[in-house]
C-alpha positions in Angstrom: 33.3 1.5 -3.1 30.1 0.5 -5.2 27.3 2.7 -4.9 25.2 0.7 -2.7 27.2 -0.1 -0.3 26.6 -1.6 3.4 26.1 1.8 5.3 24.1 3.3 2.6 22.0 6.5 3.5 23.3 6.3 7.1 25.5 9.0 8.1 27.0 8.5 11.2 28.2 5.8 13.4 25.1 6.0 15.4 22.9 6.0 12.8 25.3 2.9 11.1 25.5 0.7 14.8 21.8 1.1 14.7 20.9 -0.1 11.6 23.1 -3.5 11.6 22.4 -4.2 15.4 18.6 -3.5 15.5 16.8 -3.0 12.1 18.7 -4.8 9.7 18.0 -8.9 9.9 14.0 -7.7 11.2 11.6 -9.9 9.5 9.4 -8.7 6.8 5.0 -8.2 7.4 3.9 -6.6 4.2 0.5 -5.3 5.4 -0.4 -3.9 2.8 0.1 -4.6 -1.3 -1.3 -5.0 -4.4 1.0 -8.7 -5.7 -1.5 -10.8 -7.7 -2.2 -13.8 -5.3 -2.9 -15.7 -9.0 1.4 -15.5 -8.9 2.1 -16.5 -5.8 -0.3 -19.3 -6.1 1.3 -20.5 -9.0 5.0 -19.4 -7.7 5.6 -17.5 -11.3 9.0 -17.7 -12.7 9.5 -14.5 -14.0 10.8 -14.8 -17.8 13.0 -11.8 -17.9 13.6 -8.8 -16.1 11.1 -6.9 -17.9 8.4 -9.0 -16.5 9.4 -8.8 -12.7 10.7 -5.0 -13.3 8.8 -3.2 -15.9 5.4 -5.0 -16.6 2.9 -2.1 -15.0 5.7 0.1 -13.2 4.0 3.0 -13.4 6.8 5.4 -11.3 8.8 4.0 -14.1 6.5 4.6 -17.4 6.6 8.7 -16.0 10.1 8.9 -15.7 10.4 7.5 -19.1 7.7 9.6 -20.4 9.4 12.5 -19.0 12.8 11.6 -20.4 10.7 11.6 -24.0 10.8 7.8 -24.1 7.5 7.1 -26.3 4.4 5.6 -25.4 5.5 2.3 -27.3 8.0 1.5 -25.0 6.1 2.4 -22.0 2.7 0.6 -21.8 3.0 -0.2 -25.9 3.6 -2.8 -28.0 7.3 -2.6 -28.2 9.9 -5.7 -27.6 10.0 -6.2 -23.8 14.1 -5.8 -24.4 13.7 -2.6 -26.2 11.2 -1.3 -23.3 14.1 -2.7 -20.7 16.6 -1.0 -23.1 14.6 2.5 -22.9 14.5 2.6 -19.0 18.3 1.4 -18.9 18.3 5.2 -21.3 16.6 7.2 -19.1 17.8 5.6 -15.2 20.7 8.4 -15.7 18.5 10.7 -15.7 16.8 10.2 -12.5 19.5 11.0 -10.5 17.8 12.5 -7.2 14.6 10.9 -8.3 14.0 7.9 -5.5 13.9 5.7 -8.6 17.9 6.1 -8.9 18.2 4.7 -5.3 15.6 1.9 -5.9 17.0 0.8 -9.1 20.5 0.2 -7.8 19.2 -1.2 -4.9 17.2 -4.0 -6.2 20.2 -5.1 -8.7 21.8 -5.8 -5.6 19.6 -7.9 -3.0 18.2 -9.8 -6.2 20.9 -9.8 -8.3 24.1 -8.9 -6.5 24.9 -6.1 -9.5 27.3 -3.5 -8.6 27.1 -2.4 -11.7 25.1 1.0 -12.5 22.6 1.1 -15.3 22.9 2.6 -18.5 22.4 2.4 -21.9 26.2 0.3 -22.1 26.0 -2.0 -19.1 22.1 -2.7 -19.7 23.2 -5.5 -22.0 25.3 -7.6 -19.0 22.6 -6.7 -16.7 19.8 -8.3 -18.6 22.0 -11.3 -19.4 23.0 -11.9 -15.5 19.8 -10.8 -14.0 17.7 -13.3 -16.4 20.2 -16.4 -16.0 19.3 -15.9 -12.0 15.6 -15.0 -12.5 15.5 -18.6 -14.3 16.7 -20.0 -11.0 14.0 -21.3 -8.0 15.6 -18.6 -5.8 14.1 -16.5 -7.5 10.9 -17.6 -8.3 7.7 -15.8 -6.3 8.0 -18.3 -3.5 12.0 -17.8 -3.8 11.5 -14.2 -3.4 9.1 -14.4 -0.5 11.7 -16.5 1.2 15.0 -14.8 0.1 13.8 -11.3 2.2 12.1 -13.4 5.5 8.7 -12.3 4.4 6.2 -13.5 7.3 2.6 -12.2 5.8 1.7 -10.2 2.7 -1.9 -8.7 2.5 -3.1 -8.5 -0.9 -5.8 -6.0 -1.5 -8.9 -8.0 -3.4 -12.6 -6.8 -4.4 -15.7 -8.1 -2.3 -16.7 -10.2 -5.3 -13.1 -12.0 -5.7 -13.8 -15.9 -5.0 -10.2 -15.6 -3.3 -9.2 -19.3 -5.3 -6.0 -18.4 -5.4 -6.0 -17.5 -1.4 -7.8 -21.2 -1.0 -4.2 -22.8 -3.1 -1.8 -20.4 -1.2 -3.5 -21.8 2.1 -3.1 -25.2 1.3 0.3 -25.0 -0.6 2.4 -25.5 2.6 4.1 -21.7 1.6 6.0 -20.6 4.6 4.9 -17.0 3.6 1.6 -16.3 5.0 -0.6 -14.8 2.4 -3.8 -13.4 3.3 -6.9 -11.2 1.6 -7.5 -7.7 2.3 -11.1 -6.2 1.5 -11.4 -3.3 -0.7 -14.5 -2.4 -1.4 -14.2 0.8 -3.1 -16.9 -0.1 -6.3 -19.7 -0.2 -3.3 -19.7 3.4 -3.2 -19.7 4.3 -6.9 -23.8 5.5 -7.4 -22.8 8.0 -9.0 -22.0 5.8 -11.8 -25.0 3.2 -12.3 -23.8 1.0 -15.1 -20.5 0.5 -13.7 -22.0 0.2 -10.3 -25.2 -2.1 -11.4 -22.3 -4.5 -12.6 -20.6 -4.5 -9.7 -23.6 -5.1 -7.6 -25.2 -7.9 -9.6 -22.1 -9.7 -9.3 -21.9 -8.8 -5.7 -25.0 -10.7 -5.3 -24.3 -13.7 -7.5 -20.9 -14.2 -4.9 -22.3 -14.0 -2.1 -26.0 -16.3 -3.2 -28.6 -13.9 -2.9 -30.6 -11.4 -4.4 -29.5 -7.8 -4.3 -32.3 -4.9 -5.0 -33.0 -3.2 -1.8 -30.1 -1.3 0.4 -30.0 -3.9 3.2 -30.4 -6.4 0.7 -26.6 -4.7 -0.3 -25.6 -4.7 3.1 -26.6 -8.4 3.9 -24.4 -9.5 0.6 -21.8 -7.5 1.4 -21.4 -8.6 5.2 -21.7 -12.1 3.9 -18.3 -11.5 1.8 -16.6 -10.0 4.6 -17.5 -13.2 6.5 -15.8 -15.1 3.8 -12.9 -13.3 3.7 -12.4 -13.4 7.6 -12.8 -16.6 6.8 -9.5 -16.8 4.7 -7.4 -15.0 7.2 -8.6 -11.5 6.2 -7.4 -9.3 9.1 -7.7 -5.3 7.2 -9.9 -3.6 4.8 -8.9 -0.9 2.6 -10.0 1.8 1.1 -9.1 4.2 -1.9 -10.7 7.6 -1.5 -9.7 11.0 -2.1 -11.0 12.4 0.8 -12.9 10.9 4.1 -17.3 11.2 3.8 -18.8 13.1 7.0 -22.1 13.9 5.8 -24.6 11.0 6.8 -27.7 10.5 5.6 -31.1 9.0 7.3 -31.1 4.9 6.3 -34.0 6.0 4.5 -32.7 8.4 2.7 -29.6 6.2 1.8 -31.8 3.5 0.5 -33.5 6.1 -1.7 -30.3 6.8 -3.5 -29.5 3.2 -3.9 -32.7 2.0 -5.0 -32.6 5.3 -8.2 -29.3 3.9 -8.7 -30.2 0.2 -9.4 -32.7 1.8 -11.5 -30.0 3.5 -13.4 -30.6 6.9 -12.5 -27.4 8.7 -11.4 -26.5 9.9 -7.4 -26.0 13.6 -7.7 -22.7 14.7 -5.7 -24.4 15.5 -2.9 -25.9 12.3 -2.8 -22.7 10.2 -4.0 -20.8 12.1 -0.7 -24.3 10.4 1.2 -24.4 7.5 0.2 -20.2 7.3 0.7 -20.6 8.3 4.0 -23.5 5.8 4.8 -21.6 2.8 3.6 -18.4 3.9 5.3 -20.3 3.8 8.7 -21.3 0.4 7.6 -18.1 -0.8 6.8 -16.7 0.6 10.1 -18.7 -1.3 12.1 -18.3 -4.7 10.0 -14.7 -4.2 11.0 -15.3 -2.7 14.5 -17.4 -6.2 15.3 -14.4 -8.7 13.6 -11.0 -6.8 15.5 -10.1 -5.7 11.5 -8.0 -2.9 11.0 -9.5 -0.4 8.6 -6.8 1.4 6.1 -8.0 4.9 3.8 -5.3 5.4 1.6 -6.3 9.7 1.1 -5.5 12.4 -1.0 -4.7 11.2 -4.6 -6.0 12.8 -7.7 -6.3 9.8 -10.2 -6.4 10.2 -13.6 -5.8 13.7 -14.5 -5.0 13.2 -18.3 -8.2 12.1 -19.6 -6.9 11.8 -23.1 -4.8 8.9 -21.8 -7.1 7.8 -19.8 -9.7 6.7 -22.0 -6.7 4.9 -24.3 -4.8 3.3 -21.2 -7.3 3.0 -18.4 -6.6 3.7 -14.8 -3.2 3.1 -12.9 -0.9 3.7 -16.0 1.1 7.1 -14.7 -1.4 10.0 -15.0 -2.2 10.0 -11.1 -1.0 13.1 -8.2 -1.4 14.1 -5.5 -4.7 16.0 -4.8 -5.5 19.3 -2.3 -8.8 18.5 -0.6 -9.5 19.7 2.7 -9.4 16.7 4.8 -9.6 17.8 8.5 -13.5 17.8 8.7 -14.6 14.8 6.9 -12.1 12.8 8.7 -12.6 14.1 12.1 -16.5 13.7 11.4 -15.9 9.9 10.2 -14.0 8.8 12.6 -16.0 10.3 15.4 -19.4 9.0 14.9 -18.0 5.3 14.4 -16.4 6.4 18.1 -20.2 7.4 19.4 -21.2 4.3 18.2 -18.1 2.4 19.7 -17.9 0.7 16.5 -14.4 3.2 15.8 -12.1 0.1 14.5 -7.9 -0.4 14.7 -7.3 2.3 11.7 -4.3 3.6 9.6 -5.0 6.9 7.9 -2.3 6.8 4.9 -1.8 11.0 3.7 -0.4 11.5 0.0 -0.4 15.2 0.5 2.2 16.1 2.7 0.6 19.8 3.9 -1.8 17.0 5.5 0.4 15.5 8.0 0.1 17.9 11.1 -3.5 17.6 10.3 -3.6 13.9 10.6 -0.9 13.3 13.2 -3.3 15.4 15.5 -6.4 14.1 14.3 -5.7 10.7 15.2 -4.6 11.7 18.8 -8.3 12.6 18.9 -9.3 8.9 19.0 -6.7 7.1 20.9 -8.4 4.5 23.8 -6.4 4.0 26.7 -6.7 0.4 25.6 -5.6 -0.3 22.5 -1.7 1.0 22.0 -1.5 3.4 18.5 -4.9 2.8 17.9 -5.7 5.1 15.4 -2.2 5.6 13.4 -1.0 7.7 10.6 0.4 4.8 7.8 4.0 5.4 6.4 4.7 7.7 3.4 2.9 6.4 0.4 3.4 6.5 -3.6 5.0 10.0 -4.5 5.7 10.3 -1.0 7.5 6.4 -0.3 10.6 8.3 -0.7 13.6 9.6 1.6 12.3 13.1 2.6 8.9 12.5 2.2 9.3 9.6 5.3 10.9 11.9 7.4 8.3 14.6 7.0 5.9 11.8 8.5 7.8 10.0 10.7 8.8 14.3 12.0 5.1 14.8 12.1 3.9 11.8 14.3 6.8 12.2 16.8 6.3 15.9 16.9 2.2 15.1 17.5 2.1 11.4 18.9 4.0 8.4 19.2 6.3 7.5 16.7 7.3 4.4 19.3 3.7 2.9 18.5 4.1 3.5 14.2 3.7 0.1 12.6 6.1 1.1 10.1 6.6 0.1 6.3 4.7 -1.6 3.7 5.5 -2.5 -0.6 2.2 -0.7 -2.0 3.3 -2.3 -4.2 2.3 -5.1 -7.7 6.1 -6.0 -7.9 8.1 -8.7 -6.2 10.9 -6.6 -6.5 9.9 -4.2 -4.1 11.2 -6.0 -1.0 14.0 -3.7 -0.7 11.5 -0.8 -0.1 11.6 -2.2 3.8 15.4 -2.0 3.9 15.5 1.5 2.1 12.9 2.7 4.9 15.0 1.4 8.0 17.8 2.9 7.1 16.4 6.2 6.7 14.5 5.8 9.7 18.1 4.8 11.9 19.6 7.3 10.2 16.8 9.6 11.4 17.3 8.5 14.9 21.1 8.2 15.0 21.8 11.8 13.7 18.9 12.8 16.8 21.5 10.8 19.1 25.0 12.6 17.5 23.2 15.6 18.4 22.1 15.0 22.1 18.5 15.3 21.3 18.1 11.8 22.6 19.6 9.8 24.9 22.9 7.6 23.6 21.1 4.2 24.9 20.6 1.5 22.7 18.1 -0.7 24.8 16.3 2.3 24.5 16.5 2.8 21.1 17.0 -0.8 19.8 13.8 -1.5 21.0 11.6 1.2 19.4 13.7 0.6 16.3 12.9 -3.5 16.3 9.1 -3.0 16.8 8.4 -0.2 14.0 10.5 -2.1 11.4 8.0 -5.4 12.7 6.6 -5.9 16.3 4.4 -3.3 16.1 2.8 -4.3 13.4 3.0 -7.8 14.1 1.1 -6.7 17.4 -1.8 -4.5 16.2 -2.8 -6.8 13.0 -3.1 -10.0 15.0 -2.4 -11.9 11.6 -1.5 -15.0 13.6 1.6 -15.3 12.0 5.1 -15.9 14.2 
């Protein structure tokens, strides 16, 4: 039997019956990822498998790293066969790293390769997978097609002019591709060059001058006009924590104003200012029906010796320990006070966080709006087997996982598609070992049904994409 086989990670006959009857031929809505909507646009063929594999896999470059692979043939200027060659080396030794699972995984829905990688087999491998990567089926549009993706949300700056969005729209692509504004840059007055940079091309986007705070506000409403505009249905945001300390407008506009002028916020006034423009950005959302995403609790670049060579999202990122519970709570509940609390998904990369979160978003529920506040799926270190149980355990202990909106790529790949399938079968096999043991009822209408709408008609509900 090859290694991934039809009943993989399912381990019983409930858990199999459930997967192939309910979760299996589900639809794809990719709420959330970071593709480049330049390749879709211009449906890439991907050259080789380095480029639609390896080209800025960071979970990849630290596994390397780890298995003393050099920096050359991780983000360096080696051959792109010798770079495929080193992570064919070093797949062996992930074995009970998520990235053993993955691999194998993808060389079968892209590729049908039943073959496992290593140093000997990566010649074949390279040789098959890049005669079928030549092929339109496997071109970006191919792809979208080939795993029944309905919608992928991109995740795009304020200032983006979103052309490749406007050609997407008008290409006729069954795929439904929309924007999704991130407007993490807004917040950095701590940081006034990197900020004023931002800012002044903030204000050359959106057409008007930019010195005062609601001067900001204005430009930055009329780009989230825009991008509602283009489909835009979610924001994002990348924080490491939630801001709860709110300052007067005047004071806010204080801090902005010394920062166009170049003078630095101090921390206490960075958390301020965060915490003003949050509340702002809440109710931008709150008025439109958007649903608002923080993605919490990473540590980003921790090695500042590779940092300063490489730049940002190249491997040196964990997960970080702040205290979360009273920032959050205090967020969320003066955008409730104001009733301007949007749809929101609070994604948690440390998992000591989950109890906290799957009760503080009980907290918030309406009466009217079903999962209104959620906790998101297991994300980076944590999009693996045990870390999605430990949520998926968390929100049915402490809400409703019949309400979870399920899984999403987080991903720049188009090779991550099989994420979704990787995820329903640990979540049937979650369920069907719950049924083998008489903790739930042995009723597949029942069942079925909460299965079918976490792996897509929740989601399909709550984001009111208007896609089928």
């Amino acid at each position: 039997m090859p290694f991934i086989h039809e009943d993989f990670l399912l381990g019983n006959p409930t858990s199999r019956r459930l997967y192939h009857t309910f979760a299996e031929d589900q639809p794809i809505l990719d709420y959330h990822c970071h593709l480049p909507p330049k390749d879709v646009a211009e449906n890439r063929q991907f050259k080789n498998l380095f480029e639609i594999w390896l080209e800025g896999d960071h979970y990849k470059w630290r596994a390397m790293r780890a298995n003393g692979v050099p920096e050359s043939h991780c983000t360096g200027d080696a051959p792109v066969y010798e770079k495929f060659l080193a992570w064919a080396k070093t797949v062996p030794a992930t074995l009970r790293n998520p990235l053993y699972h993955w691999t194998h995984l993808e060389l079968k829905r892209y590729f049908g390769i039943d073959e496992l990688l290593d140093a000997n087999s990566a010649p074949r491998i390279w040789e098959q997978a890049n005669a079928l990567l030549a092929t339109p089926a496997l071109s970006a549009h191919g792809i979208l097609g080939k795993f029944r993706v309905k919608a992928v949300c991109t995740t795009d700056d304020p200032t983006d002019d979103l052309a490749s969005h406007q050609a997407i729209a008008a290409s006729g692509l069954g795929t439904k591709v929309f924007p999704t504004f991130r407007p993490d840059k807004a917040l950095n007055a701590h940081a006034p060059e990197l900020f004023n940079t931002w800012v002044d091309r903030l204000q050359d986007v959106a057409n008007t001058h930019v010195a005062t705070l609601a001067e900001f506000v204005d430009a930055l409403r009329k780009r989230h006009d825009f991008f509602h505009a283009m489909g835009g249905r979610l924001s994002d945001h990348g924080v490491n924590h939630a801001f709860g300390d709110f300052p007067t407008e005047h004071e806010a506009s204080r801090i902005f104003g010394r920062a166009r002028l170049g003078h630095a916020a101090t921390r206490e006034e960075h958390v301020q200012f965060a915490s003003y423009m949050m509340l702002v950005f809440g109710r931008l959302d709150a008025e439109k029906g958007w649903t608002k995403q923080l993605h919490m609790g990473a540590r980003r670049n921790n090695n500042t010796r590779r940092f300063r060579e490489m730049g940002a999202d190249t491997g040196w990122d964990s997960i970080g320990d702040w205290p979360q519970a009273d920032a959050l709570g205090s967020y969320l509940d003066r955008l409730d006070q104001e009733n301007s609390l949007p749809k929101t998904v609070v994604y948690n990369l440390n998992p000591a966080d989950n109890y906290v979160i799957a009760t503080m978003i009980g907290n918030f529920q309406d009466g009217v709006t079903a999962g209104k506040v959620q906790i998101g799926s297991g994300w980076w270190f944590l999009d693996q087997k045990e870390a999605m149980q430990w949520q998926m355990n968390a929100l049915s202990n402490c809400g409703l996982i019949s309400k979870f909106l399920g899984m999403l790529t987080d991903s720049r790949s188009f090779m991550s598609y099989p994420r979704h399938e990787y995820f329903r079968r640990v979540l049937c096999d979650l369920l069907g070992r719950d049924v083998e043991n008489g903790e739930l009822p042995d009723n597949d209408e029942l069942t079925g049904a909460m299965i079918r709408d976490i792996c897509y008609g929740n989601a399909h509900r709550f984001l009111g994409l208007g896609v089928d």
